[in-house]
C-alpha positions as CSV (number, residue, x, y, z in Angstrom):
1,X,-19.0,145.4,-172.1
2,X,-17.1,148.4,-173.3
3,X,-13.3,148.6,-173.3
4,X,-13.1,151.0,-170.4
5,X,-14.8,148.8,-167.6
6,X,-13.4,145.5,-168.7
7,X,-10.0,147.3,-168.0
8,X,-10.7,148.8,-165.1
9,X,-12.8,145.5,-163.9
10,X,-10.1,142.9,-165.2
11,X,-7.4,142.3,-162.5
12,X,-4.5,141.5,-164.8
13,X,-5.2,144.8,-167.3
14,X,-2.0,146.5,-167.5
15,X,-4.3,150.1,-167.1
16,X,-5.5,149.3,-163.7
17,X,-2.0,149.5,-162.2
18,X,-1.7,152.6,-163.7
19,X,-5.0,154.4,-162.5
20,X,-3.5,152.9,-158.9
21,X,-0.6,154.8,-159.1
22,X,-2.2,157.6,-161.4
23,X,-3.7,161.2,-161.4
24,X,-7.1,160.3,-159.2
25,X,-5.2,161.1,-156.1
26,X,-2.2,162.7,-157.2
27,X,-3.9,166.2,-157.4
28,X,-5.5,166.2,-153.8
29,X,-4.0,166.4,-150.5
30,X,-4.5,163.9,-147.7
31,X,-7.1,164.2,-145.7
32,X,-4.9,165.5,-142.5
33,X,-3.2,167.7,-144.1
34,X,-6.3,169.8,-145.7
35,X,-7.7,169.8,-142.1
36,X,-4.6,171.6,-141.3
37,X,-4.8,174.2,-143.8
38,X,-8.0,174.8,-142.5
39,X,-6.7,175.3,-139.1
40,X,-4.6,177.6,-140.0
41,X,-6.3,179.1,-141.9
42,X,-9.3,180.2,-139.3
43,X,-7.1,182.3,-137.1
44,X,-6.0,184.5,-140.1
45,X,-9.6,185.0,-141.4
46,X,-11.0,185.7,-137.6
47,X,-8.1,188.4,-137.0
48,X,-8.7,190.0,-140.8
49,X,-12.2,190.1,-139.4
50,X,-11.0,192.0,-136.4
51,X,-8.8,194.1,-138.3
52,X,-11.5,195.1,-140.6
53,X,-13.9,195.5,-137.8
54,X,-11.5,198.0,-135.6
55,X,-10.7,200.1,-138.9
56,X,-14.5,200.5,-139.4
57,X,-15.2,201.3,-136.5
58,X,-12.2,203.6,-136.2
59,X,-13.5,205.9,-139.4
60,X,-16.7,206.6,-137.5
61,X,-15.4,207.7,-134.6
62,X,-12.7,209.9,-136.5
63,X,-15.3,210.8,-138.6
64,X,-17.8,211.7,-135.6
65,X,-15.0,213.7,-134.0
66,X,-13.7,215.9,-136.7
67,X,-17.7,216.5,-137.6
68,X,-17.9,218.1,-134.0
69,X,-17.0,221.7,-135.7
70,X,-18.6,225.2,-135.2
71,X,-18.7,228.3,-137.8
72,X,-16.6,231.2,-136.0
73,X,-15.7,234.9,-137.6
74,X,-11.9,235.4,-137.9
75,X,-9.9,238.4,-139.2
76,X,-9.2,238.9,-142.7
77,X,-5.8,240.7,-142.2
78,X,-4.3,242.2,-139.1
79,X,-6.1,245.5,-137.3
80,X,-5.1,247.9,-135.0
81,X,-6.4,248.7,-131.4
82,X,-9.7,250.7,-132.0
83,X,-10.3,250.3,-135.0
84,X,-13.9,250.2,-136.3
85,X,-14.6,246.9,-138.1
86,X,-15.8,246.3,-141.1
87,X,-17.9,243.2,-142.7
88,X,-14.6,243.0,-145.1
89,X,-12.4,242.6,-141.9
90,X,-13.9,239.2,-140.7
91,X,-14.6,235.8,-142.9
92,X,-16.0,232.7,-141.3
93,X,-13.9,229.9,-140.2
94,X,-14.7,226.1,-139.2
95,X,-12.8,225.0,-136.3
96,X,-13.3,221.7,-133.6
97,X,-15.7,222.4,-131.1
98,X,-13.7,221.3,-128.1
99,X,-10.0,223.0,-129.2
100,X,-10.3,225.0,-126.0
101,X,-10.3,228.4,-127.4
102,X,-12.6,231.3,-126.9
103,X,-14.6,232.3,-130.1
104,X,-17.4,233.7,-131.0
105,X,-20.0,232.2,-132.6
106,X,-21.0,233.1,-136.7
């Protein structure tokens, strides 16, 4: 027999005490208390979830929103009453389809 197991196999061996009160279980948590963790733990990673989730799904619809746009022609720089217009008078613009004011279409 080697050293090891007739140390850890002989009752009166001065090492077995210490693996008893040594390092095997020292590291580790009891067995309620990582169930615990773990229950705590679930309501944190469900609500990131969520949180994640409602962001996502808030960058669409932003995203959706804001792409609702139309091309309209806008003045370059002010013009007087009855004045002819010119191509170099107007530019195109981008502005939200539903802003509520009257344009006319590019």
């Amino acid at each position: 027999m080697s050293t090891r197991l007739r140390a850890l196999g002989d009752p009166g061996s001065a090492s077995r005490g210490s693996l008893r009160r040594g390092a095997p279980d020292a590291g580790r948590a009891p067995s309620r208390l990582a169930s615990a963790s773990r229950r705590r733990r679930l309501p944190y990673l469900l609500l990131g979830v969520l949180l994640v989730l409602g962001c996502a799904t808030g960058g669409v619809l932003l995203t959706l929103k804001l792409g609702d746009r139309v091309t309209v022609l806008v003045l370059k720089r002010p013009v007087s009453v009855g004045q002819e217009l010119r191509v170099s008078d107007l530019r195109e613009a981008s502005i939200a389809r539903n802003s509520g004011i009257d344009v006319v279409p590019a």
